[in-house]
C-alpha positions as CSV (number, residue, x, y, z in Angstrom):
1,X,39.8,-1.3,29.1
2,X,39.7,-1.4,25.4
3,X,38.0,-4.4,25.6
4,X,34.8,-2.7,27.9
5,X,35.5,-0.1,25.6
6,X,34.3,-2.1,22.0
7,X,31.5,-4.1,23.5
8,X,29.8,-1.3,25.3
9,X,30.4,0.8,21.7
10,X,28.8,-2.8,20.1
11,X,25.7,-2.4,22.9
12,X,25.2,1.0,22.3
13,X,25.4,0.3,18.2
14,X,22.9,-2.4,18.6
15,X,20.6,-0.4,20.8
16,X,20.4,2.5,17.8
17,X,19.8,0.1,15.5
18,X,16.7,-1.4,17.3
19,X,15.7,2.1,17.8
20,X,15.8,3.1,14.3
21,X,14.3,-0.5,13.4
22,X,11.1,-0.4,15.7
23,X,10.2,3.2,15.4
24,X,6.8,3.1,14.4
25,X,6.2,3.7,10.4
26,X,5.3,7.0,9.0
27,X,3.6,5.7,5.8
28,X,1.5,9.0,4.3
29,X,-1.5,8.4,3.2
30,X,-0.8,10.4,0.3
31,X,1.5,9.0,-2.4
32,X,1.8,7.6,-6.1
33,X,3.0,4.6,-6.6
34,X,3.6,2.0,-9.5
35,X,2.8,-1.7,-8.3
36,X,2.7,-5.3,-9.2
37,X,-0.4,-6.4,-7.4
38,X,-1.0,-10.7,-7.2
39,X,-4.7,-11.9,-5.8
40,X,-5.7,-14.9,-4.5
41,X,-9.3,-15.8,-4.1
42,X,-10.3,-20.1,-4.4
43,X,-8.1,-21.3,-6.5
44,X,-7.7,-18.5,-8.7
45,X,-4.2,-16.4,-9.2
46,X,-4.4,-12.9,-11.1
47,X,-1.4,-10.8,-11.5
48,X,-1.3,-7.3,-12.4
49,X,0.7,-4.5,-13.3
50,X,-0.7,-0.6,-12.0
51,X,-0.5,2.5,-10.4
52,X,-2.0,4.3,-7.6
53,X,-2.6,8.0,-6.6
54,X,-3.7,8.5,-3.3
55,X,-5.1,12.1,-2.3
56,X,-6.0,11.6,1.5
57,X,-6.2,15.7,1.7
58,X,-8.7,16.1,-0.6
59,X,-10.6,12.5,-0.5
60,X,-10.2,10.8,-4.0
61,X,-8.1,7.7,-5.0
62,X,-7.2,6.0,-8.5
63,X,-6.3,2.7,-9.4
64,X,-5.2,2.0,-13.1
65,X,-4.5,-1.7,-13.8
66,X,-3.1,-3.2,-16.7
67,X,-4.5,-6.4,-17.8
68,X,-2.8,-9.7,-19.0
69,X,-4.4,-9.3,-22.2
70,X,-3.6,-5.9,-22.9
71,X,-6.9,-3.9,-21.9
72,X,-6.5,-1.1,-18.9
73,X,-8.9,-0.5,-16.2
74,X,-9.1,2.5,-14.1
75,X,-11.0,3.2,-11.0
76,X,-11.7,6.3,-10.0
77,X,-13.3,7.5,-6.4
78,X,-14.5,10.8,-5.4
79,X,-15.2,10.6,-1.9
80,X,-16.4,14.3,-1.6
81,X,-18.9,13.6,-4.8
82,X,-19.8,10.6,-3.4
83,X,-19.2,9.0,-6.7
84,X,-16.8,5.9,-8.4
85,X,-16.2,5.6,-12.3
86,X,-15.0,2.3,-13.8
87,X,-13.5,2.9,-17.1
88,X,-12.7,0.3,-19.3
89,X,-9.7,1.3,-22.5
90,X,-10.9,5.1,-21.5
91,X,-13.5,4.1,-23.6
92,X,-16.0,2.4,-21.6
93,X,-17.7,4.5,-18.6
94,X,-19.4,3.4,-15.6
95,X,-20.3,5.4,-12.7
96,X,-22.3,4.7,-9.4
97,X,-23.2,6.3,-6.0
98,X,-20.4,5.3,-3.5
99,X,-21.4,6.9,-0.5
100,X,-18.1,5.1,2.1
101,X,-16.2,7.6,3.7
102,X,-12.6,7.4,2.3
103,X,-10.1,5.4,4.5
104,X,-6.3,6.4,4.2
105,X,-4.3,3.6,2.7
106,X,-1.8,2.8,5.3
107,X,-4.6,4.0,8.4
108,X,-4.2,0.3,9.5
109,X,-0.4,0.3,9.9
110,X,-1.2,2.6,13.5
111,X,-2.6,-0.2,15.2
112,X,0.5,-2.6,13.8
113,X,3.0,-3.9,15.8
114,X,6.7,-4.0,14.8
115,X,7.7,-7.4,14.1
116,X,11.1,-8.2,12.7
117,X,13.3,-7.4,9.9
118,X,12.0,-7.8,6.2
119,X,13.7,-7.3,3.0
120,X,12.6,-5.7,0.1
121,X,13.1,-7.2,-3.9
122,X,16.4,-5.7,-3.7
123,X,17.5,-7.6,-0.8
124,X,17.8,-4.0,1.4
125,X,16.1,-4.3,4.6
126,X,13.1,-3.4,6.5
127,X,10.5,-3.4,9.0
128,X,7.7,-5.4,9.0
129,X,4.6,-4.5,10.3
130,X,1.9,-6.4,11.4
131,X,-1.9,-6.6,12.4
132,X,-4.1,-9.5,13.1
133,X,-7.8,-9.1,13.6
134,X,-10.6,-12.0,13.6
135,X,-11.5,-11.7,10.1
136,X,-8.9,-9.1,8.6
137,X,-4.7,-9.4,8.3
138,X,-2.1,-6.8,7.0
139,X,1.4,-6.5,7.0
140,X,3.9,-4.3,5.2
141,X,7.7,-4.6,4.9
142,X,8.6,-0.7,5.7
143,X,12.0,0.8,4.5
144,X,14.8,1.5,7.1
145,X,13.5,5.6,6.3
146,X,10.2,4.4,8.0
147,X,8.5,6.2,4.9
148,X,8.8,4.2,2.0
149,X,7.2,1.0,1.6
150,X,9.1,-2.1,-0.3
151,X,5.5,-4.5,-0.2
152,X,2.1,-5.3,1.7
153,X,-0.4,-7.9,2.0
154,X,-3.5,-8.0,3.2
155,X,-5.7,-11.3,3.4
156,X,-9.3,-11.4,4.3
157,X,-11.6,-14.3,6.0
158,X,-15.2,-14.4,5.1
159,X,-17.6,-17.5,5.0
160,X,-14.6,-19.9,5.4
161,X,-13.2,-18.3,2.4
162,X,-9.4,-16.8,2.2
163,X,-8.5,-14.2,-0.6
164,X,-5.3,-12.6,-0.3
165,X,-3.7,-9.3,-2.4
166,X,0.2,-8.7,-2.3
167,X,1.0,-5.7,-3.6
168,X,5.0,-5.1,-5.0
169,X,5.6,-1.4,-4.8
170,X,8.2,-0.8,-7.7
171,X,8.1,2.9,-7.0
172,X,7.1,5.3,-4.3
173,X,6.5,8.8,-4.2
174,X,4.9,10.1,-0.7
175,X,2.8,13.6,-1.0
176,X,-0.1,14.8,-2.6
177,X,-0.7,14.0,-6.2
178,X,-1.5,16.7,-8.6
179,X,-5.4,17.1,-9.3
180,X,-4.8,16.3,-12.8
181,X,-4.9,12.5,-11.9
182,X,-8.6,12.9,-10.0
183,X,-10.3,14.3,-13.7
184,X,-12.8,12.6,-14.7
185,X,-12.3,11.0,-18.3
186,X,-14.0,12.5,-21.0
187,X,-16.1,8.9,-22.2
188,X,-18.0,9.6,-18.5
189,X,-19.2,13.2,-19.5
């Protein structure tokens, strides 16, 4: 009896832990985080240090990115204003017309399907998520909270060309970010 006893506790066990395993992510589309970001286009490697703020709620994303050589970009999109800034050292300005509609970050993850464990760069486990389409692929490795993302990558096909982005999150912190990060710098005044 004690026997039937352990295994069905070791079935039931393994049953929660699929369940907490596959439950589908809840990645917000709102969230800072600090990355290390490696492209792939040709031939050509570029790795990068940054940060991103993602304001779903009131439609406007950042992007800062720290250069090899010292330098800083930051992109800037106001979906509402229809408007993107480039700024180059916050000296440099560039603006244009950007009239896409904003798409949440993680929107993609929805139509994912659960495909195995993952680990993060701490060796803690995950989720990965997955979604293949004919000329688009994404996945993401997905903390056991279902919330916090350990890395992503998406590749893209396009005229028998392959450029991948893999994105390191470092840190994670789900919500709205303060307006503060959505000004616009001064050098585009």
């Amino acid at each position: 009896l004690e026997l039937i006893l352990l295994y069905m506790f070791k079935f039931c066990l393994y049953l929660a832990v699929l369940a907490v395993a596959y439950a589908q992510s809840n990645l917000s589309n709102n969230f800072m985080a600090k990355i290390n970001v490696t492209s792939h286009f040709d031939n050509h490697y570029i790795n990068d240090v940054g940060q991103i703020w993602e304001d779903y709620k009131d439609h406007r994303n950042r992007f800062d990115q720290q250069l090899k050589d010292g330098h800083e970009i930051e992109i800037l999109q106001l979906f509402d204003n229809k408007t993107a800034y480039m700024v180059w050292d916050n000296k440099k300005c560039e603006h244009k017309p950007d009239d896409r509609k904003m798409e949440g970050f993680w929107d993609w993850v929805a139509d994912a399907k659960a495909s195995g464990p993952c680990w993060g760069s701490t060796s803690a486990a995950g989720t990965l998520y997955k979604r293949v389409d004919k000329d688009f692929d994404a996945q993401v490795c997905v903390a056991a909270d279902n919330t916090t993302p350990y890395w992503s990558d998406f590749g893209v096909d396009k005229d028998n060309r392959r450029a991948n982005r893999n994105i390191t999150f470092t840190s994670y912190t789900p919500g709205v970010p303060a307006a503060s990060n959505f000004a616009v710098p001064s050098c585009c005044n």
